[in-house]
N, C-alpha and C positions, 0 to 999 in steps of 0.2 A: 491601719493603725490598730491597734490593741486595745480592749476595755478601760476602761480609766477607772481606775481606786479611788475615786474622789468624787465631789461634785465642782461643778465649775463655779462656784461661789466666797464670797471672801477670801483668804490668804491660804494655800497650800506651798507646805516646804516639802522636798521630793529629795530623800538622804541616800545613801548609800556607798557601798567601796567603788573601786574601778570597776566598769565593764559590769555596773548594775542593772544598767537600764534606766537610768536617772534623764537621759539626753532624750531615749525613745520617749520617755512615759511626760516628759514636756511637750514634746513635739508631739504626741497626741491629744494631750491637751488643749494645745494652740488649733491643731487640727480641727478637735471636740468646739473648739470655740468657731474658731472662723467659720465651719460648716452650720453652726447654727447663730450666730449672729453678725457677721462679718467683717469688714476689714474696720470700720469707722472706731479710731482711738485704741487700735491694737499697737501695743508696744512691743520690742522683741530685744531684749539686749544679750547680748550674744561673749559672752566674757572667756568662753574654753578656750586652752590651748589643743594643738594636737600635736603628739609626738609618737613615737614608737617605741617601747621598748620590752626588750626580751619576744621581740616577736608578735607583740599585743599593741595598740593603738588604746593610748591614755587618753582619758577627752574627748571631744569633739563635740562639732558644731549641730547647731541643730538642724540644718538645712543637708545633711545626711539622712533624716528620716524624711524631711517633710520640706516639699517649695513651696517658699514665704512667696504670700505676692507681693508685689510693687505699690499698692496701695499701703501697706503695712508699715511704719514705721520701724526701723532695724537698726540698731547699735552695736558694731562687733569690735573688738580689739584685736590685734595682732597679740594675744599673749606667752608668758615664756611659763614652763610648771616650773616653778625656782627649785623645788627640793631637788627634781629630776635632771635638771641641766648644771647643776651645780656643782662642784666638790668641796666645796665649806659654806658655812654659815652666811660670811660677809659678804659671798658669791649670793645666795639664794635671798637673802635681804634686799639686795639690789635689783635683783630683776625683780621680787613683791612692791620695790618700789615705784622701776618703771610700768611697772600690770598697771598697779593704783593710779598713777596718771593717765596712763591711755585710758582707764574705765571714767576718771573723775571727766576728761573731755567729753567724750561721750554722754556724762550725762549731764554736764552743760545744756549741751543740745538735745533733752528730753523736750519733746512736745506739752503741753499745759491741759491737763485735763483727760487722761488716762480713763477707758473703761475697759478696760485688760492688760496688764502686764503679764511678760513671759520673760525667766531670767535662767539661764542657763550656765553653771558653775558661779551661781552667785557669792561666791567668798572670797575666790579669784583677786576681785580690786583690793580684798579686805584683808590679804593675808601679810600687809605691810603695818597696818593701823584699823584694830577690830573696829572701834569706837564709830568708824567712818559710816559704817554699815548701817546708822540709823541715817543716813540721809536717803539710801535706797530702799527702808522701811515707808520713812514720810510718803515719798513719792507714790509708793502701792499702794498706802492706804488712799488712797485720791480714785482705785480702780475699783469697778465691781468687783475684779477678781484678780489676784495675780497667784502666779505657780513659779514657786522659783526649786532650784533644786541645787545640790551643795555635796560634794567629797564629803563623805563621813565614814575615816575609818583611820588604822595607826600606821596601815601597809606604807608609809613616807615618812614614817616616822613620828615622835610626839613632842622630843626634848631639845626643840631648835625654835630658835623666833620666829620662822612662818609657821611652825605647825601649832606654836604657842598661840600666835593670830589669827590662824585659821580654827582653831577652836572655840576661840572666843567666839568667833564673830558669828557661828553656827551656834553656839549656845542664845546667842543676842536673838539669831533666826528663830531658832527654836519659842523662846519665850514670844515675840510678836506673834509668829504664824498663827492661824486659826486651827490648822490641824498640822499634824507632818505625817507623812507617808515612809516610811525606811523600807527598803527593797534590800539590805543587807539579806 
């Protein structure tokens, strides 16, 4: 894994376009964490889609840079990119819809008492209802440390209701976080 831009302390947001380095630069994180403090109360929620297009793989998970142990608590959705698998609006709404429920389950079943969270494509659940996105705030704030990281950029466009929510809810990110990192 690669040097980390950060320290492993309070709240880091990890920005950037597709094929940033948003996914590596988590996963060394969690790496930078579990290597020096270890698995007890590590959270992983795992919310990318992967797909393919024009030849490039959008996404992914973070168990591509880095295997999570079994000790670790892990959260992943099955998710869909709505702009990318879509051809209108009402198309990509609904799958923001079905994301936001696979992730709302999942964090149903967060564990109680967090001292590291890791969250990867954290806007993902949010791109249905930005507003929702303070309940995965509350939650990190309860860790020493969480790193989440978030799509940020127009390449899916800006003037449609997911990218209208997924803005938001990155703005929301923005202002909570302690610091943010952009790899644009």
């Amino acid at each position: 894994m690669t040097g980390l831009q950060f320290p492993l302390s309070g709240s880091t947001l990890v920005t950037g376009p597709s094929n940033a380095g948003k996914t590596r630069t988590t996963a060394a994180a969690l790496d930078a964490w579990l290597d020096s403090e270890g698995t007890a109360g590590v959270v992983v929620l795992d919310f990318a889609p992967e797909l393919e297009r024009d030849g490039t793989v959008l996404g992914g998970r973070l168990d591509r840079f880095i295997t999570v142990s079994e000790a670790v608590w892990v959260g992943r959705i099955d998710a869909s990119a709505p702009r990318t698998e879509s051809e209108t609006d009402d198309q990509a709404v609904a799958l923001a819809r079905e994301n936001a429920r696979r992730a709302e389950r999942q964090m149903d079943a967060l564990p109680q008492n967090p001292r590291a969270v890791f969250v990867n494509d954290a806007t993902i659940p949010f791109q249905y209802e930005a507003d929702a996105v303070s309940r995965l705030t509350e939650y990190c704030d309860g860790a020493d440390v969480a790193v989440l990281n978030a799509f940020d950029s127009d390449e899916l466009g800006v003037d449609n209701p997911v990218s209208r929510a997924e803005r938001d809810a990155l703005d929301r990110l923005r202002r909570w976080a302690d610091r943010t990192v952009d790899l644009s």
